[in-house]
N, C-alpha and C positions, 0 to 999 in steps of 0.2 A: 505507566503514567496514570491510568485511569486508576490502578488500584491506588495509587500512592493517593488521588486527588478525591477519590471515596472512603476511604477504610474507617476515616474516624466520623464520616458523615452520620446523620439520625436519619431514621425511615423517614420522617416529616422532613426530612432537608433533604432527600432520594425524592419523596413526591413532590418538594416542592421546584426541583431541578429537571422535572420529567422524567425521572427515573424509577415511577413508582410502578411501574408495569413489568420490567426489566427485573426488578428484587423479587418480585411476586413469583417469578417464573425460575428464577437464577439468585437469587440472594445478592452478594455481592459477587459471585465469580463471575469471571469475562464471559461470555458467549458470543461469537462470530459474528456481527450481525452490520448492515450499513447503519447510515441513517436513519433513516426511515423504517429501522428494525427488521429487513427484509434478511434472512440466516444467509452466511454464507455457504456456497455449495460450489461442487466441484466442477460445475458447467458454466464455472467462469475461466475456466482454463482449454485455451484451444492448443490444438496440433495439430499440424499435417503432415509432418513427415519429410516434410521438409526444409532444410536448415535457415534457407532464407528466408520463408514464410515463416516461421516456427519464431526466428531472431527477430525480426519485423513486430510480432507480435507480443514476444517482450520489450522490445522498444516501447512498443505502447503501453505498455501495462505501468513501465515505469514514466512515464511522460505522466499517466494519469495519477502514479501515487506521489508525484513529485507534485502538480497541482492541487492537490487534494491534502498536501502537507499543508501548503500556500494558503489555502484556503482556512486552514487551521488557526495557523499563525494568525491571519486576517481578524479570526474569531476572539484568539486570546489575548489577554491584560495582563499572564502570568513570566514574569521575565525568566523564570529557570524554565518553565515548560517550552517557550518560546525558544530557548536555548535547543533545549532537546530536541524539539520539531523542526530545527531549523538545520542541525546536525543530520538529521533523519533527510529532511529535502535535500541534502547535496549528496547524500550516499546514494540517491535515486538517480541525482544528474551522471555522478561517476559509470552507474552501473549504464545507466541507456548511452554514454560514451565507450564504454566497453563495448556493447551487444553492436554499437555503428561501428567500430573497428574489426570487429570479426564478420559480421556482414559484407564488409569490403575486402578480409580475408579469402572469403569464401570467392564473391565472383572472383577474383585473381585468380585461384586454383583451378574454378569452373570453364574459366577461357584459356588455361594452358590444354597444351599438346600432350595429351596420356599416352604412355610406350611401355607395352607389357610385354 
């Protein structure tokens, strides 16, 4: 989406959209980054080793990318992008519906009687 919604922009319509710092560094390729330009890195992914803390934790990640769709939506005026972002927000509801049925999986298993 981003490239679609930049490719044919001009550098004065990149600086005039706040984008003029981002081309300086990156031209128009993606580069990872929030909001607030802060890069992505890989010390936003937790684990511990363990399945229900581990699944918990992708719960949340999608709870947040599902808000953070919403939020998008919120922002735009574009009805095909709002399509797509809105397609995007419910693949997140599916999945953190996923990771709460195998989380319930698991303690089932964890409170059965093991016989080796």
């Amino acid at each position: 989406m981003v490239n679609k919604l930049t490719k044919d922009a001009s550098v004065e319509e990149l600086k005039a959209a706040g984008l003029g710092e981002h081309y300086a560094n990156h031209e128009r390729a993606l580069f990872y980054e929030n909001a607030s330009g802060v890069p992505f890195t890989a010390t936003y992914f937790q684990a511990k080793n363990d399945p229900i803390a581990d699944l918990y934790e992708d719960i949340a990640a999608e709870e947040k990318a599902r808000a953070t769709y919403q939020w998008l939506i919120d922002l735009s005026d574009d009805p095909d992008i709002n399509d797509s972002l809105k397609f995007l927000r419910e693949r997140e509801v599916v999945h953190s519906q996923r990771f709460r049925e195998a989380v319930e999986i698991l303690k089932e298993y964890q409170s059965q009687k093991k016989y080796f």
